[in-house]
N, C-alpha and C positions, 0 to 999 in steps of 0.2 A: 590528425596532425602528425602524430608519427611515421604514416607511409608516408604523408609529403614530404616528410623530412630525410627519410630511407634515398626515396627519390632522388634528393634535391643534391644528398651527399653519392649517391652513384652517379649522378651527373657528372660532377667535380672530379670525380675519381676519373670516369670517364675522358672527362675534357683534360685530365693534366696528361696521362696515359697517350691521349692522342699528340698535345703537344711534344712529350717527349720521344716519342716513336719519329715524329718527324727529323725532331733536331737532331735525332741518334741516326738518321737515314741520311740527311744533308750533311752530316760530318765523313759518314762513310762512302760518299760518293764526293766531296771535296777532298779525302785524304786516298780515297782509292785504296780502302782498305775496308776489311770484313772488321775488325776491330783496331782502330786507329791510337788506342792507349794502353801501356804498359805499366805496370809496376816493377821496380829493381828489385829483384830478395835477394841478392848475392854483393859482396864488395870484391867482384870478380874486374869490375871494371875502374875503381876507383885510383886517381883520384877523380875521372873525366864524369862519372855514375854514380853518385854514394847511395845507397842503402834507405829504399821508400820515395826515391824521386820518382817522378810518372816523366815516360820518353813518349814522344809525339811521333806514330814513323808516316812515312808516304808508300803509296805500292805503284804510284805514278811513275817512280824511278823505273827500270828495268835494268835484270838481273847483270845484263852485258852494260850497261854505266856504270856498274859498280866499282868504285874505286878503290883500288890495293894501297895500301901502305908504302910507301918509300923505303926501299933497302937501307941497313944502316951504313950512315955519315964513313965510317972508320972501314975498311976492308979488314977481310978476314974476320969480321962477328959476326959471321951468319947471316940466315936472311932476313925481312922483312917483320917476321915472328920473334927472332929472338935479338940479343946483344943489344947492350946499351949504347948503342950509337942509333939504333931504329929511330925514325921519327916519325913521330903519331898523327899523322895525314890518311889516314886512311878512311873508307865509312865505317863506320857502325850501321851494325845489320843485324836483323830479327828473325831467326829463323828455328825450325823445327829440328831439334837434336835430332841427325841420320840414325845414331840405335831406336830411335823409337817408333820407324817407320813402321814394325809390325803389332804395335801395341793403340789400343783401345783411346790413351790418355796419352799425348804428345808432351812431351817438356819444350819449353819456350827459350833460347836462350837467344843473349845481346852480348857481340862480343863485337870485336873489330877486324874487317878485314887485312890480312896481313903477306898473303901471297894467294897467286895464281897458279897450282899446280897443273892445270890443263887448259891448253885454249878451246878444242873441239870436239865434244861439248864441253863447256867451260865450266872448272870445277874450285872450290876457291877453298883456300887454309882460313883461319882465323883462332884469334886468340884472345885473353881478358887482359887490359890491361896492367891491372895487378897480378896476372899468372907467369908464370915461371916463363911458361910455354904450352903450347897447346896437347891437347885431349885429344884422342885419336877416337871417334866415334860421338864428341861432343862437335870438335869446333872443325873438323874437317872429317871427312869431304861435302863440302857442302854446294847443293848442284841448284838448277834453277826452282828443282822440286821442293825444297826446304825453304827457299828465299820466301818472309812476307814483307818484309820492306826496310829499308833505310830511317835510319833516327834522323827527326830534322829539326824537334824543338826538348827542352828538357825543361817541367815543371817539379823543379826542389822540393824534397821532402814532402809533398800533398799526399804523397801512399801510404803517410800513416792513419790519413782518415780509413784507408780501407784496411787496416791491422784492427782498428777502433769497431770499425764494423763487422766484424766479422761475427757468425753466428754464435749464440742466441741476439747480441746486440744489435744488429738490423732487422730481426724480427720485433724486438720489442719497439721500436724505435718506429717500425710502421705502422707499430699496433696503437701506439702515443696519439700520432699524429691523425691516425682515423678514428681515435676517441675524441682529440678537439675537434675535429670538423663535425663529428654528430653534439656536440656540446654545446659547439658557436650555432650548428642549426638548431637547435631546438630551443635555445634561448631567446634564435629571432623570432621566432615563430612566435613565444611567448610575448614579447615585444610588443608583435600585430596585434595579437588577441588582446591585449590591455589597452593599446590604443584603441582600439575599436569600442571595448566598453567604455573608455573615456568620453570620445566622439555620443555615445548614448545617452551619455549625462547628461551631458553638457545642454545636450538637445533638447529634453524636457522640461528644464526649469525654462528656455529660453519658450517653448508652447506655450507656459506657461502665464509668460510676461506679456505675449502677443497678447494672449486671452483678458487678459486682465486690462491694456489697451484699447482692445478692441471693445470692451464692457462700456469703459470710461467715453469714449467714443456712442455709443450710443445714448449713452447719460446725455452728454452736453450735447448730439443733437437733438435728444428731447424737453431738453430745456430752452434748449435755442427755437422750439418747435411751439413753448408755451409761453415763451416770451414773444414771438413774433403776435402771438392771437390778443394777447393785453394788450401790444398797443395797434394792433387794428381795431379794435373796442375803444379805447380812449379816443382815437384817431376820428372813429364814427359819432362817437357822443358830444366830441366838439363841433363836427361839423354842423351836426344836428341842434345845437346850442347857437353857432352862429348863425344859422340859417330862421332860427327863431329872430336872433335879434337882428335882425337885419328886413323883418315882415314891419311896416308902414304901420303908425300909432292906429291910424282911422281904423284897419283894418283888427288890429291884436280888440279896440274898444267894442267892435260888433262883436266877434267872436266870444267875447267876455257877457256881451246882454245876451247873447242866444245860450249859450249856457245858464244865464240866472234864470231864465223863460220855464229852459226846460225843467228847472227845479219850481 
């Protein structure tokens, strides 16, 4: 009972594992990305990003769509990056901080495109939009190599479930969850087993009543067997009685002196 059950729950692990590998692979080939979801940890972008929203990007865009920011409104405030006349038309885009191309552990940043520093090959500035102004090694130069994609949806605040989860709590939490699945199987199991001995019960008094049926059954047809022979008996002894009375007087008178004769 217990392998079945070992079994029956590496199934399930099995079958969710498989379902989710799919969805996880049908997301990454509709958004055109190796990982199509973001968590914000900075309020580098706010107030457009606050802090634990999850960004949705696409990598279907390409890195030459990319759209720059609008120079500010007012002449003389500078470009696209800086002065408060800029307006915030530009994309947002995901890409790999340039210092950390020679390092093991890449930093992720979402800033917004703000200027076009080269057309050929074409290298782009960017900046947060709560930052001053841009980071020299963060937000520029940022080339096609860094690009992973454009933000194109924003789910508010859901990144706290992954603050929530964070280690040991999503290990306990898997550990929960594969304790009620061997729980719920092994309960069913007991279930069967009980039903089944019920089914056994059940079955025997009901042998039992056949038997006792089937007794009474041979009772009544052996009395039906001993009532039929009584009245073949009556049946013969009447006949035999009218068949006397119905013999001619002449004849019952001889048969009366031959009996007297022979005494």
């Amino acid at each position: 009972m217990v392998s079945s059950s070992i079994k029956n729950i590496v199934r399930d692990i099995i079958i969710v594992a498989v379902g989710v590998a799919v969805i996880w692979i049908g997301l990454q080939v509709y958004f055109g990305a190796s990982n199509p979801f973001y968590v914000v940890s900075s309020g580098s972008m706010y107030p457009e990003l606050k802090e634990f929203d999850i960004i949705v990007i696409t990598g279907h865009k390409a890195f030459d769509d990319v759209k720059v920011n609008s120079p500010p409104m007012l002449q003389g405030e500078g470009d696209g990056c800086q002065g408060d006349g800029a307006v915030l038309d530009g994309d947002i885009i995901v890409f790999e901080r340039p210092n950390d191309h020679n390092k093991a552990q890449k930093k992720v940043i979402v800033h917004r495109v703000c200027l076009e520093t080269n057309d050929d090959p074409r290298i782009l500035k960017t900046k947060g939009d709560n930052n001053r102004s841009s980071i020299p090694g963060t937000d520029y130069p940022i080339t096609e190599k860094e690009y992973i994609g454009t933000v194109v949806h924003v789910i508010p605040q859901v990144g706290y479930i992954t603050k929530i989860l964070q280690p040991p709590i999503n290990y306990i939490i898997i550990v929960v969850i594969v304790g009620i699945m061997i729980i719920k199987q092994i309960s069913k199991n007991k279930k069967k087993k009980a039903l089944t001995f019920d089914d056994s019960d059940e079955q025997q008094p009901n042998e039992k009543i056949d038997q006792m049926f089937n007794d009474d059954d041979e009772y009544v047809s052996t009395r039906d067997d001993f009532s039929g022979e009584e009245k073949r008996t009556e049946k013969l002894d009447k006949e035999n009685t009218k068949s006397e009375e119905n013999i001619p007087e002449f004849f019952q008178d001889k048969e009366k002196k031959s009996e007297e004769s022979k005494e």
